[in-house]
C-alpha positions in Angstrom: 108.8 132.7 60.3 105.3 133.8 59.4 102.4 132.8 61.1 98.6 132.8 61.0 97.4 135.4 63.7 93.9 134.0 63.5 94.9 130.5 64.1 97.8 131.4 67.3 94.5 133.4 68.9 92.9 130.6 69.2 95.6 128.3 71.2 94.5 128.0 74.7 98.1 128.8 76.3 100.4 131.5 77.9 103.2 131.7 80.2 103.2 131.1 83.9 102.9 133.7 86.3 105.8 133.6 88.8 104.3 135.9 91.0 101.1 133.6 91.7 103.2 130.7 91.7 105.6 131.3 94.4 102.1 133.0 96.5 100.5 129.3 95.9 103.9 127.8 96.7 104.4 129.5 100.2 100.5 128.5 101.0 101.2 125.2 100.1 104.8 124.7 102.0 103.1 126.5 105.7 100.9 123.6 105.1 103.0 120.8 104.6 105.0 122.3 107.4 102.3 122.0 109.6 101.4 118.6 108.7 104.4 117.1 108.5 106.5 119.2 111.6 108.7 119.9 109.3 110.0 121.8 106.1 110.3 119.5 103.4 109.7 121.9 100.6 113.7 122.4 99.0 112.6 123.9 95.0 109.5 124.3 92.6 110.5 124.4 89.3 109.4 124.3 85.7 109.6 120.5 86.1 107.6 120.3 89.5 108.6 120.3 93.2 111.8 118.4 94.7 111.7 117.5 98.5 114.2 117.1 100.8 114.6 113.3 101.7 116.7 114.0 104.5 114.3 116.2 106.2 111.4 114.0 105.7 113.6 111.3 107.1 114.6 112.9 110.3 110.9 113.5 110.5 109.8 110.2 110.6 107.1 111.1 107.3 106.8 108.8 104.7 107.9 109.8 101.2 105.6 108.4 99.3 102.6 109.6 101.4 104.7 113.2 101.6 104.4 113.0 97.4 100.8 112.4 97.5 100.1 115.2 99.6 101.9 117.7 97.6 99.8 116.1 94.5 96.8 116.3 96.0 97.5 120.6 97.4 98.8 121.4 94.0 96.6 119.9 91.4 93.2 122.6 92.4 95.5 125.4 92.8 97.5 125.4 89.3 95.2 125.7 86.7 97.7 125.8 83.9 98.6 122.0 85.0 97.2 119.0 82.6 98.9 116.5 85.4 101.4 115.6 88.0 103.1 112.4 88.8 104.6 111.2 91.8 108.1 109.7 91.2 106.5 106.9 92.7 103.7 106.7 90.0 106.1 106.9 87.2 108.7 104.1 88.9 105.8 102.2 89.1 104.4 103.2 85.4 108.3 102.1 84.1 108.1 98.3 85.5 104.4 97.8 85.1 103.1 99.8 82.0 99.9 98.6 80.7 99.6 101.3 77.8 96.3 102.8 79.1 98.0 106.6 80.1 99.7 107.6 77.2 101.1 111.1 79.0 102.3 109.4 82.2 104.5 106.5 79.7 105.8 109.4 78.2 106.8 111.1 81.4 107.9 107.8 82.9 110.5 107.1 80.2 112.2 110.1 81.3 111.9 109.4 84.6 116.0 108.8 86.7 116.1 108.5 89.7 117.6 110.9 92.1 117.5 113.5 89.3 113.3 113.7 88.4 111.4 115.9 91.1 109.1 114.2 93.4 106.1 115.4 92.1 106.9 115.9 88.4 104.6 118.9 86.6 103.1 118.5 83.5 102.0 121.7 82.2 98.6 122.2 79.6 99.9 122.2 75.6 101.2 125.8 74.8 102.0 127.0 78.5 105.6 127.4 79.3 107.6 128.7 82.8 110.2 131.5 80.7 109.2 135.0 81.5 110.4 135.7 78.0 111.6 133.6 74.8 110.6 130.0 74.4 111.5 126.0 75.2 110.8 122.6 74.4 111.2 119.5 76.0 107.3 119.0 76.9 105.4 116.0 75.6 103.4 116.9 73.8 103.5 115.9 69.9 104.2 119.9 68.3 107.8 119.7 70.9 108.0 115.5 70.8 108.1 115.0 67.1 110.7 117.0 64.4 111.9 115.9 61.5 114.5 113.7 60.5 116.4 114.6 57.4 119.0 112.3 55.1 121.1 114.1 52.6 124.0 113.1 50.7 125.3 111.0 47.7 122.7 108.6 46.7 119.7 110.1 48.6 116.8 110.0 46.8 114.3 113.0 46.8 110.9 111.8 49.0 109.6 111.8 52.0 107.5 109.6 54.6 105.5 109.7 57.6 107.1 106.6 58.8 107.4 106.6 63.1 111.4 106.8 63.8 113.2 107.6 66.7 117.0 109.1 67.6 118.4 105.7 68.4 117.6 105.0 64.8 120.2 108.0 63.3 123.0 105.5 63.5 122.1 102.4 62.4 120.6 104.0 59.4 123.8 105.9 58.6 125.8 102.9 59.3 124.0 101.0 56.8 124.5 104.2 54.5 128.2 103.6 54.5 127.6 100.0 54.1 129.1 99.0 57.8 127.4 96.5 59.3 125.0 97.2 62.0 125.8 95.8 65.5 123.6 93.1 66.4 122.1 94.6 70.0 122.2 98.0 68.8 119.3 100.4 69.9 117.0 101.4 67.2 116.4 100.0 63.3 117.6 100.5 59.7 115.2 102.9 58.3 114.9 101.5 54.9 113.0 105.1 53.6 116.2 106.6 54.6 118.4 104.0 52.1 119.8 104.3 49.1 118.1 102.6 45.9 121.1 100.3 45.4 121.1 99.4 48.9 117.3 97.9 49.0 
């Protein structure tokens, strides 16, 4: 894949530095400790920093004042960081969304519970964790929106910028093969996607 050197020298990005990470991370955690008796620090990764409930529990701390501390540490210290959410922000973002923070919806809809940290890191466009290589799965548009191909008998050559989304793969194919779509079913009929004959 070629690629203009002059425009990739100008993307503000890079990869984060383990080293200073896990420095920050064991200044951080000696003050939590110290605040909270105990250790409640149990990983900090790519995604942002899990706690251990059980610990903050036997402690007596409040989780959701725990989660605003570790916020409030990490956000001077982590330059390459554009936010972080409490799990509590983005529970809260998920029942009451009033479309004003268009980077914590995102992050909220892929908030589950008992799986997303407890402070959930949201790193600057271009910066990624690996060492080495490259990922996706950021939310930001150049890893959140691909394209979505149709090929096959009685596709027609064209394309459009029309907004889609995954859930909307199988009713359009269904409606390809002329099978009626479910009524209930996640996502819509692209019509772009459609056959002339089936317009």
């Amino acid at each position: 894949i070629a690629c203009r050197r002059d425009l990739v020298a100008r993307v503000a990005g890079g990869r984060v530095r383990t080293k200073g990470l896990l420095a920050t991370m064991k200044e951080l955690r000696a003050t939590l400790e110290q605040e909270f008796a105990t250790d409640v620090h149990v990983r900090l990764d790519e995604h942002g920093e899990l706690l251990s409930a059980e610990r903050m529990h036997d402690a007596g701390a409040d989780p959701a004042a725990v989660r605003a501390r570790v916020k409030q540490l990490f956000l001077p210290r982590l330059d390459f960081v554009e936010a972080l959410y409490t799990s509590d922000e983005l529970a809260a973002t998920l029942s009451a969304d009033d479309g004003k923070d268009a980077l914590r919806t995102a992050m909220a809809r892929s908030y589950f519970p008992g799986r997303t940290p407890d402070v959930v890191m949201v790193k600057k466009p271009f910066w990624i964790s690996m060492g080495m290589g490259t990922t996706h799965g950021s939310p930001w548009p150049y890893d959140r929106e691909v394209p979505l191909v149709f090929l096959g008998r009685g596709a027609r050559p064209g394309s459009t910028f029309q907004p889609c989304s995954t859930v909307d793969v199988l009713p359009t194919l269904l409606a390809r093969a002329g099978i009626a779509v479910p009524s209930g079913l996640d996502g819509q009929v692209l019509v772009s996607a459609q056959p002339a004959s089936s317009r």
